[in-house]
Rosetta silent file (secondary structure, phi, psi, omega in degrees, C-alpha in Angstrom):
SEQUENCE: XXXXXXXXXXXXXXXXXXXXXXXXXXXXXXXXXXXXXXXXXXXXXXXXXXXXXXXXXXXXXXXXXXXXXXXXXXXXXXXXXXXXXXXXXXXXXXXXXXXXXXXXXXXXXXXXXXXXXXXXXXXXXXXXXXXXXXXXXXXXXXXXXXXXXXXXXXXXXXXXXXXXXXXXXXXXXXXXXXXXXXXXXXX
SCORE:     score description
SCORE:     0.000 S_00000001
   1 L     0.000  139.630  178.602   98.288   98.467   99.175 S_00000001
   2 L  -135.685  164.787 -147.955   95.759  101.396   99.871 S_00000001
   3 L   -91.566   13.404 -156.871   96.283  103.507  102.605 S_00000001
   4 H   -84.201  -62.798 -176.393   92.348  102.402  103.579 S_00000001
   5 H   -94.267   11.461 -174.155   93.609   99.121  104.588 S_00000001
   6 H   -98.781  -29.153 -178.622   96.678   99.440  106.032 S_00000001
   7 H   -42.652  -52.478 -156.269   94.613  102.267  108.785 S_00000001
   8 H   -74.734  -63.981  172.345   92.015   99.410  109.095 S_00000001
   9 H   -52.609  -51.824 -164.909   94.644   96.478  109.957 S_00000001
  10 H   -55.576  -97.913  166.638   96.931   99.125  112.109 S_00000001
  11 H   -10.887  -54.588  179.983   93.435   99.671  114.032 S_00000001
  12 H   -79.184  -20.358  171.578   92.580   96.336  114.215 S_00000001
  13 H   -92.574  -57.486 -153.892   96.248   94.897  115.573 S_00000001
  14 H   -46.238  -61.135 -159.833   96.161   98.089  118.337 S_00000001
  15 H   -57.735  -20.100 -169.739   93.167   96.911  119.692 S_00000001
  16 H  -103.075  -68.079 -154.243   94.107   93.093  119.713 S_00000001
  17 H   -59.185  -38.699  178.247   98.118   93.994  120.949 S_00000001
  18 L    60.793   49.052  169.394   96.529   96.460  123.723 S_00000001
  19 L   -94.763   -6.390  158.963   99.348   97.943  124.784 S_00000001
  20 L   -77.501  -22.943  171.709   97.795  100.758  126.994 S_00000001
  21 L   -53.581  -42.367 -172.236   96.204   98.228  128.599 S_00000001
  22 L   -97.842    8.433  155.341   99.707   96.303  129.486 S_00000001
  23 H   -90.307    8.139  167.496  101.070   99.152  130.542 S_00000001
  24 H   -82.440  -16.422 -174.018   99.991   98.878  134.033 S_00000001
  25 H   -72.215  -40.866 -148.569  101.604   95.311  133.800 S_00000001
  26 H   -86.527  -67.191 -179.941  104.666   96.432  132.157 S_00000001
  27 H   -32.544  -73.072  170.408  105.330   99.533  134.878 S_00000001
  28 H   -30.824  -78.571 -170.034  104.545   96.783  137.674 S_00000001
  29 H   -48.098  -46.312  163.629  107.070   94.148  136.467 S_00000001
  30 H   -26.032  -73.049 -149.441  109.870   97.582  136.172 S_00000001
  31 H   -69.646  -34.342  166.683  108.868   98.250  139.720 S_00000001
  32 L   -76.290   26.824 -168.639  109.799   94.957  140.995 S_00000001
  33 L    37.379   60.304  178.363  112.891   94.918  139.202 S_00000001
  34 L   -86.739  149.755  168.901  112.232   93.165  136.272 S_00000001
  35 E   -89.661  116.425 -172.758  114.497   94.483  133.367 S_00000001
  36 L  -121.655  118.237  170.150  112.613   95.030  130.461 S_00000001
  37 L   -97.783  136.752 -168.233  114.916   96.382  127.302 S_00000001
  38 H   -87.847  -24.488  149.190  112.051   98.188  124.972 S_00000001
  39 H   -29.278  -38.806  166.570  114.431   97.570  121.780 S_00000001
  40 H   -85.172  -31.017  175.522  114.378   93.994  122.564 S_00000001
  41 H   -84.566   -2.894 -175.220  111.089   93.265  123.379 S_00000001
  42 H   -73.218  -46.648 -171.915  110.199   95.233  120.228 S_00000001
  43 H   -45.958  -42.118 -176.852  112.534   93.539  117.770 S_00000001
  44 H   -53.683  -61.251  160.497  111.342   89.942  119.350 S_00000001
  45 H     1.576  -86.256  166.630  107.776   91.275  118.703 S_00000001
  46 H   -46.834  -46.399 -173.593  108.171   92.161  115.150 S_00000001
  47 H   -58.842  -55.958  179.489  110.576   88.736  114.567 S_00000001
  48 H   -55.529  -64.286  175.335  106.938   86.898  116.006 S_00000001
  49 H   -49.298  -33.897 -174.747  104.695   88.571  114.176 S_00000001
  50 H   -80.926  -32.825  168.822  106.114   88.690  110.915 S_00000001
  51 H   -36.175  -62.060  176.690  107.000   85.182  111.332 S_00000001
  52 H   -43.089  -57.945 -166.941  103.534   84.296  112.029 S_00000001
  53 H   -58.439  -30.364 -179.470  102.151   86.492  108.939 S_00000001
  54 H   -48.096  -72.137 -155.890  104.574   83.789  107.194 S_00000001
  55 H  -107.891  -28.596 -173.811  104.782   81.142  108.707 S_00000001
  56 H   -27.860  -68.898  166.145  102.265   80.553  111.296 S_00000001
  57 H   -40.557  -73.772  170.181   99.910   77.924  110.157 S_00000001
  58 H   -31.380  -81.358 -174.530  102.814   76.096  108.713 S_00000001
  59 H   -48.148  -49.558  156.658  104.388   76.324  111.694 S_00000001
  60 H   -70.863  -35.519 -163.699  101.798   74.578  114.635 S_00000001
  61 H   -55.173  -29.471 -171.678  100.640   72.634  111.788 S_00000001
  62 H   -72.581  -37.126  176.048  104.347   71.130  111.896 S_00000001
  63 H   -86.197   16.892 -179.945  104.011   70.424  115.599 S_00000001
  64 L    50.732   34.644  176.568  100.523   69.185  115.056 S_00000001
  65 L   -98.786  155.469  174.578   99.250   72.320  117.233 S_00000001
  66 L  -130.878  166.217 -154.356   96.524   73.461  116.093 S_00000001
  67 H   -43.679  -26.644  176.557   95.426   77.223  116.106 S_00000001
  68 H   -87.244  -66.771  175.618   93.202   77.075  119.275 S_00000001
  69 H   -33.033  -15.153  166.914   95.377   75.188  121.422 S_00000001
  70 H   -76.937  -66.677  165.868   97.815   77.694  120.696 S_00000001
  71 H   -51.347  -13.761 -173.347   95.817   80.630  121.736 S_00000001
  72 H  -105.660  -19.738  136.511   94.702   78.555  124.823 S_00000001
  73 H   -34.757  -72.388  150.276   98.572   77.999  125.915 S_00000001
  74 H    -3.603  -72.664 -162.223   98.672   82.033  125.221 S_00000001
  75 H   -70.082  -44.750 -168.809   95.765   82.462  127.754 S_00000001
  76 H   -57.251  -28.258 -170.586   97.272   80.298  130.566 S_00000001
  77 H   -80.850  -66.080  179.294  100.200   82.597  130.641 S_00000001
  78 H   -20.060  -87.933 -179.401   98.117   85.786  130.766 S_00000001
  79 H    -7.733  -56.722  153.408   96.014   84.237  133.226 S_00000001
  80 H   -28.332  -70.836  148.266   99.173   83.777  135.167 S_00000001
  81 H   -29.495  -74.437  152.845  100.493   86.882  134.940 S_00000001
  82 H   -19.383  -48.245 -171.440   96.832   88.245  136.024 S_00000001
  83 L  -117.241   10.144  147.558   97.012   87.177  138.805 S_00000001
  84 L  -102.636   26.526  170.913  100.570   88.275  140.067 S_00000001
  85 L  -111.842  -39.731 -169.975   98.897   91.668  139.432 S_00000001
  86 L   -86.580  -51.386  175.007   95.874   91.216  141.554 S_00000001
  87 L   -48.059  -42.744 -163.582   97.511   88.709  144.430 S_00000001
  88 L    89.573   14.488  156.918  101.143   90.088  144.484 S_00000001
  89 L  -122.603  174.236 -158.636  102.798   87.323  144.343 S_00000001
  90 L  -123.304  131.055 -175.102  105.437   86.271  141.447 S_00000001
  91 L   -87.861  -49.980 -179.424  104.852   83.096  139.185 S_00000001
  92 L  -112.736  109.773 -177.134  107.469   83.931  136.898 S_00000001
  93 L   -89.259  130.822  141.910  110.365   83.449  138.963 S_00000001
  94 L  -122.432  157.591 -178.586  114.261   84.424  138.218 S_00000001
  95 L   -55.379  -63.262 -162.936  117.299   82.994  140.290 S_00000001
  96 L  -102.373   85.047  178.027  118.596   87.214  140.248 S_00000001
  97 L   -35.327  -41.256 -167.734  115.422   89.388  140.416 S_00000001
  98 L   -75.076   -1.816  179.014  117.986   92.222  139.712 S_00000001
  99 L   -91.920  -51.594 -172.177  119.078   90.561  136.565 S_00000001
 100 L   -21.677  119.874  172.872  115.529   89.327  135.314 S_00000001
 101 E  -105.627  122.554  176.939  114.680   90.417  131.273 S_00000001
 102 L  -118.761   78.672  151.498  110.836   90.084  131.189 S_00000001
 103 L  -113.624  -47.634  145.330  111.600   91.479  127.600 S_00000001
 104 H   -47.414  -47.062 -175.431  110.691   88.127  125.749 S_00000001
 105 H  -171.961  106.642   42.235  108.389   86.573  128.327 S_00000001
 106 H  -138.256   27.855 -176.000  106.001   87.575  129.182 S_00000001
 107 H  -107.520  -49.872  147.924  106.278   91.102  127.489 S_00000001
 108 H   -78.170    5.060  153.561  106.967   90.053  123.719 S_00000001
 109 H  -149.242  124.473   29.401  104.759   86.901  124.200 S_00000001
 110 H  -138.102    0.817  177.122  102.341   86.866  124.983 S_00000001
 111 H   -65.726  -32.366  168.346  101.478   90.234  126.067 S_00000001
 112 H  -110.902  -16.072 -168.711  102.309   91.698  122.774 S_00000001
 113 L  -138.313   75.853 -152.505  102.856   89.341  120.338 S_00000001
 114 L   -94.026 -174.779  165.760  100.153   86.964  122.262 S_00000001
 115 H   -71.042   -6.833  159.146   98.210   84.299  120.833 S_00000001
 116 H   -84.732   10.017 -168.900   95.220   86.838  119.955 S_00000001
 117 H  -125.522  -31.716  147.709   97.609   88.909  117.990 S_00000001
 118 H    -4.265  -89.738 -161.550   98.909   85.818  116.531 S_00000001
 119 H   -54.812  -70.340 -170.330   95.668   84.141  115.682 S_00000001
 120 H   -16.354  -63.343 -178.069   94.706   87.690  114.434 S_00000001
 121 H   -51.451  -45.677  170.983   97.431   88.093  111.900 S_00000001
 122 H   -45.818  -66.586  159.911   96.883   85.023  110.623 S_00000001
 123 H   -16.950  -88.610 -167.948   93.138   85.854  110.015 S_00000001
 124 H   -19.530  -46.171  170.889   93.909   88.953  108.065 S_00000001
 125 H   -40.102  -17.749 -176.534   95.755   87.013  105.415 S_00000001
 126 H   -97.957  -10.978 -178.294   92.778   86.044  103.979 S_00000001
 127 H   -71.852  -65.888 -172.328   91.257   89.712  104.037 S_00000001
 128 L  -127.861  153.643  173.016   94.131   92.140  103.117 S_00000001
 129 L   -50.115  145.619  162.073   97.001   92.261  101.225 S_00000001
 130 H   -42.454  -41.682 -177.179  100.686   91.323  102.803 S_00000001
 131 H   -75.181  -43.099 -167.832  102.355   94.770  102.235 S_00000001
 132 H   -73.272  -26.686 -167.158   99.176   96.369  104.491 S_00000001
 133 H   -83.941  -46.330  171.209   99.740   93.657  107.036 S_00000001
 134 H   -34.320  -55.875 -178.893  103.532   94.657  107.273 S_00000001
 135 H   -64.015  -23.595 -167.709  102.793   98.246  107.275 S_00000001
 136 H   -98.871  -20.066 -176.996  100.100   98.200  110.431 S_00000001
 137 H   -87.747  -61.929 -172.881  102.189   95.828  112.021 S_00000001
 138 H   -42.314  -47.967 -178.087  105.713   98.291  111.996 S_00000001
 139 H   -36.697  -54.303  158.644  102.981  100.873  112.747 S_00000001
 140 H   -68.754  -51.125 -166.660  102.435   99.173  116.194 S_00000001
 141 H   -47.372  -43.303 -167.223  105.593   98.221  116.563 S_00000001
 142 H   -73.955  -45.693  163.119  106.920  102.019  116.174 S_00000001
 143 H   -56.801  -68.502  162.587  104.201  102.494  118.851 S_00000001
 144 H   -23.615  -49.222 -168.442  105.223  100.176  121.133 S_00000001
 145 H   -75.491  -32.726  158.257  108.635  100.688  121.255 S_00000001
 146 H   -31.038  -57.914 -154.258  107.315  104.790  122.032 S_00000001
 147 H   -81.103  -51.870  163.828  105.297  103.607  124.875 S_00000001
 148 H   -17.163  -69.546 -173.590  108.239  101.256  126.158 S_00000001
 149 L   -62.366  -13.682 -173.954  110.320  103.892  126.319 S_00000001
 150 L  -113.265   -9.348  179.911  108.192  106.378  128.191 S_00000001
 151 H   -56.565  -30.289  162.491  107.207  103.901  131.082 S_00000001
 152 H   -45.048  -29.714 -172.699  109.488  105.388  133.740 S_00000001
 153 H   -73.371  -85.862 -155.744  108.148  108.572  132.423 S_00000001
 154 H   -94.148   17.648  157.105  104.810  107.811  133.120 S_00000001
 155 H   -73.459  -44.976 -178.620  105.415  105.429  136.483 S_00000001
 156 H   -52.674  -54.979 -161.247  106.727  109.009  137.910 S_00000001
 157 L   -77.816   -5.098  169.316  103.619  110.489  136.877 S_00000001
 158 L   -91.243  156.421 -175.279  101.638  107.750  138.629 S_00000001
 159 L  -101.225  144.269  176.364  100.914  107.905  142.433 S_00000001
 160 H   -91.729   -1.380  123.998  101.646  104.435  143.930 S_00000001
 161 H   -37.488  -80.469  133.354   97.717  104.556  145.038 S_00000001
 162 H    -0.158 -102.678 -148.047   96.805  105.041  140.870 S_00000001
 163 H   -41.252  -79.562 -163.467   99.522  102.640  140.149 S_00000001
 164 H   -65.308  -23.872  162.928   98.479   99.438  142.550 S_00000001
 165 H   -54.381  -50.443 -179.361   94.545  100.541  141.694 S_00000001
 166 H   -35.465  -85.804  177.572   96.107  100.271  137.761 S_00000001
 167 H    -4.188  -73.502 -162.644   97.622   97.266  138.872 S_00000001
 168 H   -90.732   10.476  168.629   94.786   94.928  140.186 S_00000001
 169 H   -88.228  -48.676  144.127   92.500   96.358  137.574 S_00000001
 170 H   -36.315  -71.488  171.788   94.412   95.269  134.760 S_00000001
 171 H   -24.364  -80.327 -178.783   94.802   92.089  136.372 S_00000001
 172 H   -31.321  -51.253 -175.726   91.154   91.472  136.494 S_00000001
 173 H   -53.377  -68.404 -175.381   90.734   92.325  132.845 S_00000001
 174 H   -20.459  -58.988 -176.180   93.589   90.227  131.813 S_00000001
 175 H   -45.040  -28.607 -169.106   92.105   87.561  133.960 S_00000001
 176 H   -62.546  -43.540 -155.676   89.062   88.120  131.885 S_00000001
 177 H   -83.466  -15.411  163.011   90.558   88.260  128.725 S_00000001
 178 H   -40.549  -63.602 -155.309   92.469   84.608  129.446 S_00000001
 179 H   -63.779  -55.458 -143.141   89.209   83.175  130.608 S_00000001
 180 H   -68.036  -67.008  163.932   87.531   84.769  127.388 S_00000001
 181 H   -35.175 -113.038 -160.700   90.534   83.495  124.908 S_00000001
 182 H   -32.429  -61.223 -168.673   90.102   79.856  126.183 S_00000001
 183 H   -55.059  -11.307  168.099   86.467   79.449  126.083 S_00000001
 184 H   -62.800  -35.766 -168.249   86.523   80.658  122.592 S_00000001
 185 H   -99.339  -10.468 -174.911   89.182   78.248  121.558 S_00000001
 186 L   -62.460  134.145 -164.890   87.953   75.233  123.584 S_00000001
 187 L  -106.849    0.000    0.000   86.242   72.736  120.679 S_00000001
């Protein structure tokens, strides 16, 4: 491990996990009174990813998925999601709104530990060592769980004008980054 390449993977999963970007998503889903614990979606997070650095391959290979169809499953949920940020209406349904944990899904998959952050990890293995992949991934993770923790913080500090502008802005991208994410993986 050099510290050259754990900066460059840490830098290279931020950019793919995007979590200021999902934090207009994640603040939305609060405000409708989704329960999001940030301790839970982090641990699930970390439990995917490291799995993945593991396991990944192995793993759709056992279900005969193969790596794009995975990321294109990924996308449909974004995609989803997208667009109960620009419409306003909800997709992902619970029986008790006031009970509802969006801490697994859709907040540690696929928004953070999506099928590009996946696919990503996977990648890297052939690039950089395993201890550097570990280290940039706790690195986000220790970020994440930061940013988790301050959304209430920094919903207050939003204007609900700012916030639904956030909102359907976000969306769009997402929608983008869905659309983007399939046509890449489509063979």
């Amino acid at each position: 491990m050099n510290f050259t390449s754990v900066l460059t993977v840490t830098i290279i999963l931020f950019s793919v996990i995007d979590i200021l970007g999902s934090l207009p998503i994640i603040i939305s889903m609060k405000k409708e009174g989704v329960v999001i614990s940030p301790k839970t979606a982090t641990i699930v997070s970390a439990a995917i990813m490291i799995s993945f650095l593991f396991f990944g391959a192995s793993i759709l290979g056992l279900f005969g998925i193969e790596i794009s169809s995975f990321a294109i499953a990924g996308s449909l949920v974004m995609f989803f999601i997208g667009l109960e940020m620009i419409l306003g209406q909800r997709f992902f349904r619970s029986d008790n709104i006031e009970n509802a944990s969006g801490s697994i899904v859709p907040i540690a998959f696929p928004l953070l530990a999506g099928a590009g952050t996946l696919t990503t990890i996977i990648s890297l293995r052939v690039e950089y060592d395993t201890f550097s992949i570990i280290t940039a991934i706790m690195i986000n993770l220790i970020i994440i769980y930061v940013l988790l923790r301050s959304t209430d913080w920094l919903s207050k500090k939003m204007t609900p004008q700012v916030s639904a502008t956030f909102r359907k802005v976000f969306g769009i991208i997402l929608l983008a980054i869905a659309i983007q994410i399939t046509k890449n993986n489509l063979v």
